[in-house]
N, C-alpha and C positions, 0 to 999 in steps of 0.2 A: 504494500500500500504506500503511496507516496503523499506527500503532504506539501502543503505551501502555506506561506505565510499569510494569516489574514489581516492586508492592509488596513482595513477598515476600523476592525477592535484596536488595530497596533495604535492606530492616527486619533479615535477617539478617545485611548487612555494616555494617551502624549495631552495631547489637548485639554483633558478633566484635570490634570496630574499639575500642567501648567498655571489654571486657575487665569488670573489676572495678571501673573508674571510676565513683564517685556520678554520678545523674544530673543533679544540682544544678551538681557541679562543673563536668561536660562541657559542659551547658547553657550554662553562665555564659563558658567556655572560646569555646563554637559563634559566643555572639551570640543564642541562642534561649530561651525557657522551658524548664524544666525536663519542665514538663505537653506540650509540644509534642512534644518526644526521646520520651518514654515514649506518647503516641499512634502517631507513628513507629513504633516500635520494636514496636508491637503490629499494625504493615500498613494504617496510616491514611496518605491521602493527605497531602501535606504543602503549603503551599502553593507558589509561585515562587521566591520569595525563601529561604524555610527550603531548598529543594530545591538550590538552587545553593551556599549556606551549606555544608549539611554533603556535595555533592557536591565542594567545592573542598576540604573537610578531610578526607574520604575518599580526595583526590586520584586520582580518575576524573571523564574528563571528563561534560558533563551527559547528554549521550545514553548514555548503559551501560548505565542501566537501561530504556530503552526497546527492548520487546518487537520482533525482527526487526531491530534495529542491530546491526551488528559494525564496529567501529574495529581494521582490520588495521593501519594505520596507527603504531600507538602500544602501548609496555609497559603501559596502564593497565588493560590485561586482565590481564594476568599479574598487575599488585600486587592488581588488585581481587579477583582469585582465590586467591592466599594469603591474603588478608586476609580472604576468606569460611572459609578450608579447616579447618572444626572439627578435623582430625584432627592438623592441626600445632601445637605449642607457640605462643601469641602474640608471644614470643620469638624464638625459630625464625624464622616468618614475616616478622618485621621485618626482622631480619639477612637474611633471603634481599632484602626490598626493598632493602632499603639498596643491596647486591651490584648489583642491576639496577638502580636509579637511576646508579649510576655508572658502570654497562657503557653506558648511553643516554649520560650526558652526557660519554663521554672518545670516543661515538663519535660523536657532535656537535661536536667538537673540529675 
C-alpha cells in the first residue's frame, strides 16, 4: 500500500498552529523562509527538510500526514487534533496539550 502526504491537514495544522503569528516571525522562528510557510500554508508540497522542520514544531511525528498511516502508538494524534480543531479557543487547545503531554510523561515515569 503506498501512501502520500495529505496536503491539506498538513497546511491547515500549519495554519491553526500559527494563530495570528506574522509569517516572517514564524519563518525566522521554523528555520524556513517566510515565502516557503505561506506556499505551505496554501497546500504546496514542501520539501524534506522544510517537512520534518515544521513537523518537529508541530510536534507530530513525520508520518501523520501521510494518507492511510495511523500511529496508535503515541498522543500525537490527539495534540495534532486539537491543534487542527477550529472550533476550540487556540488557548483552550494548548492547555488541553499541555494536560496530555504530562498524563504521557508521568506515565513514562
Amino acid at each position: 500500500m503506498s501512501s502520500s502526504l495529505d496536503t491539506k491537514k498538513f497546511s491547515e495544522m500549519v495554519k491553526s498552529k500559527r494563530g495570528k503569528k506574522g509569517l516572517r516571525t514564524l519563518s525566522n522562528e521554523i528555520g524556513i523562509s517566510a515565502s516557503t510557510l505561506s506556499r505551505i500554508e496554501q497546500g504546496n508540497l514542501p520539501d524534506i527538510d522544510t517537512y520534518l522542520k515544521l513537523c518537529q514544531w508541530l510536534e507530530v511525528s513525520s508520518e501523520y500526514f501521510n494518507t492511510g498511516a495511523v500511529d496508535t502508538n503515541s498522543h500525537t494524534g490527539v495534540v495534532a487534533h486539537l491543534r487542527a480543531d477550529k472550533t476550540l479557543p487556540p488557548n483552550t487547545a494548548e492547555a488541553l496539550i499541555q494536560m496530555i503531554n504530562l498524563a504521557y510523561a508521568s506515565a513514562k515515569k
